[in-house]
C-alpha positions as CSV (number, residue, x, y, z in Angstrom):
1,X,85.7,54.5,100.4
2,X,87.0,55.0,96.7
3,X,83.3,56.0,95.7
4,X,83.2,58.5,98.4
5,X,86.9,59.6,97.7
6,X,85.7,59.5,93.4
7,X,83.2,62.8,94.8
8,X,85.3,64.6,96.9
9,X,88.2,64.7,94.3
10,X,85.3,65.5,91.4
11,X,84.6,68.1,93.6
12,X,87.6,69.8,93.7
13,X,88.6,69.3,90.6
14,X,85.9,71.0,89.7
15,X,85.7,74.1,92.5
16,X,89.2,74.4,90.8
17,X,88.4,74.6,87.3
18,X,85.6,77.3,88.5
19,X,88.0,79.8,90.6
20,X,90.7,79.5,88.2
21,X,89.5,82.3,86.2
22,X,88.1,84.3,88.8
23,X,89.4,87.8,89.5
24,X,90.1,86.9,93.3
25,X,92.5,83.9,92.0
26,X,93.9,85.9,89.6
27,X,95.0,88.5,92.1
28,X,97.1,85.7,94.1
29,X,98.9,84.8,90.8
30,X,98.8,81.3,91.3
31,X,96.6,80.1,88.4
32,X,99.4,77.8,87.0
33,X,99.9,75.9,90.2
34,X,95.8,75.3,90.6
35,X,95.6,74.5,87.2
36,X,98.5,71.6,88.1
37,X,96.7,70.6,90.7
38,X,93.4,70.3,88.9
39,X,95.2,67.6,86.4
40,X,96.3,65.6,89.1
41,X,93.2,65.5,90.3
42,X,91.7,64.4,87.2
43,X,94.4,62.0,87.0
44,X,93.8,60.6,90.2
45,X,90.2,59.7,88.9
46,X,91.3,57.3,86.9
47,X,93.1,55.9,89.6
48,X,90.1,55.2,91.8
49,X,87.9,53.0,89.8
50,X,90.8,50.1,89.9
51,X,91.3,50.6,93.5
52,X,87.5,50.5,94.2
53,X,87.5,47.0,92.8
54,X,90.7,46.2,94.8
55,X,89.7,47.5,98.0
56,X,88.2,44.8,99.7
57,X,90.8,42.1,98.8
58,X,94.0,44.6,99.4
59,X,94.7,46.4,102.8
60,X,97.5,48.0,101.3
61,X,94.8,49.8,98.6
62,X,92.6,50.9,102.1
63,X,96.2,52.6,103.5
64,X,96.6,54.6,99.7
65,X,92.9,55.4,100.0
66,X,93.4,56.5,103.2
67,X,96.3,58.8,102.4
68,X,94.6,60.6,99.1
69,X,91.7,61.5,101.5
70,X,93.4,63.7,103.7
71,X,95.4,64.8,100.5
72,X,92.0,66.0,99.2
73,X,90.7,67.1,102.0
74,X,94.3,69.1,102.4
75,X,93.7,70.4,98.9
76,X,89.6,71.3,99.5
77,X,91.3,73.5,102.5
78,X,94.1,75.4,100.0
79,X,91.2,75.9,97.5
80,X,88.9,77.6,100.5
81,X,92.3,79.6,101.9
82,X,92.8,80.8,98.0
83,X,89.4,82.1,97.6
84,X,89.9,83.9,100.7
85,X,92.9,85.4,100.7
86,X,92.4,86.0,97.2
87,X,89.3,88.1,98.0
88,X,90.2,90.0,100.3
89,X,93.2,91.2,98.4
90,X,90.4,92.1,96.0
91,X,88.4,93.8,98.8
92,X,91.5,95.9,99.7
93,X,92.4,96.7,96.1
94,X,89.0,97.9,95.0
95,X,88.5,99.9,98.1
96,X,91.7,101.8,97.6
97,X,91.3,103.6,94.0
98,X,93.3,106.1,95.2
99,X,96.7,104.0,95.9
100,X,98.6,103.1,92.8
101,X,98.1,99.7,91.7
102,X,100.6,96.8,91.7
103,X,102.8,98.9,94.7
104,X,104.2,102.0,92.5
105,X,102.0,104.3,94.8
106,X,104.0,106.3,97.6
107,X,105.4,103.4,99.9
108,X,107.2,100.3,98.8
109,X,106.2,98.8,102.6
110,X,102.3,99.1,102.1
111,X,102.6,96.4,99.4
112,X,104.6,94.0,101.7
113,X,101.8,92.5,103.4
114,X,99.9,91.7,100.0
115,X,103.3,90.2,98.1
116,X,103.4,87.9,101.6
117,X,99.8,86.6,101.5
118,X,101.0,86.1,97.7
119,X,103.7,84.1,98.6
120,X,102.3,82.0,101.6
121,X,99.3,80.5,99.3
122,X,101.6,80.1,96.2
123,X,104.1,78.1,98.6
124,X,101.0,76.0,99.4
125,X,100.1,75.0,96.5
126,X,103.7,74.0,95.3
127,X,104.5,71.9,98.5
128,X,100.4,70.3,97.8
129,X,101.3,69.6,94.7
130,X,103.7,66.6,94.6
131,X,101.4,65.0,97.4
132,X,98.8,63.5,95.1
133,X,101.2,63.1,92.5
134,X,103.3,61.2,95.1
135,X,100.3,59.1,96.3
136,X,99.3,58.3,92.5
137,X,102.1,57.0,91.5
138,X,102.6,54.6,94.8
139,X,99.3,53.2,93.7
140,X,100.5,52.4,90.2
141,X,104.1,51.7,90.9
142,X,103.7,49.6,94.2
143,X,99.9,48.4,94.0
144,X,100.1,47.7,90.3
145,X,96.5,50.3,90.2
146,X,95.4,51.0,86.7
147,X,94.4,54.3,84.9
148,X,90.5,53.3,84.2
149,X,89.2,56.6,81.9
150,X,86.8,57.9,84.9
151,X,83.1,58.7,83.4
152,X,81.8,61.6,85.8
């Protein structure tokens, strides 16, 4: 499971390392809190070698397995809802050149919507964010894991 686990978090350490620059991220404003995420993630790595060795002889390594897939897959879905919500705030920004930008046009209420879906993903990300943070350090506190340097 930790080799399978070792990929999906690769993978979206690295999805996050390519949206973080990209203009439909930037839009949300929430580049700091991927960018945190992305270090747990690689954090995390290091984490999974040592439990892949433990696995088999350890239950309690299966359960912390168990609980930073569905943190990773959790995390896969903010990443997909980010690019998302992050292009079509694009989408509507582009197709509107003749609004003000950043809500100093005519109507304080048409930019309500967009400072919500601003504030739903960037609450995401900072409730996500202790997750895997929580789950790594169970695994070093409680199952005595080591950070192994992680060779992608």
């Amino acid at each position: 499971m930790a080799a399978i686990l070792g990929s999906l978090v690769g993978s979206c350490a690295k999805r996050l390392q390519e949206i973080i620059t990209e203009e439909a991220v930037l839009i949300l404003g929430v580049n700091k809190g991927l960018r945190d995420l992305q270090r747990t993630m690689t954090q995390i790595q290091c984490f999974l070698n040592d439990a892949e060795e433990r696995r088999t002889e350890e239950s309690a390594v299966n359960n912390w397995l168990g609980e930073l897939k569905d943190a990773m897959y959790y995390a896969d879905d903010i990443i997909d809802l980010v690019r998302f919500e992050g292009g079509k705030l694009l989408a509507e920004h582009n197709s509107s050149s003749t609004k003000v930008t950043k809500c100093g046009g005519i109507s304080f209420f048409t930019c309500i919507p967009n400072c919500k879906k601003r504030h739903d993903v960037a609450i995401k990300i900072r409730d996500f964010n202790g997750e895997p943070e929580k789950i790594s350090e169970l695994g070093a506190r409680f199952l005595k894991l080591q950070s192994m340097h992680y060779a992608a």
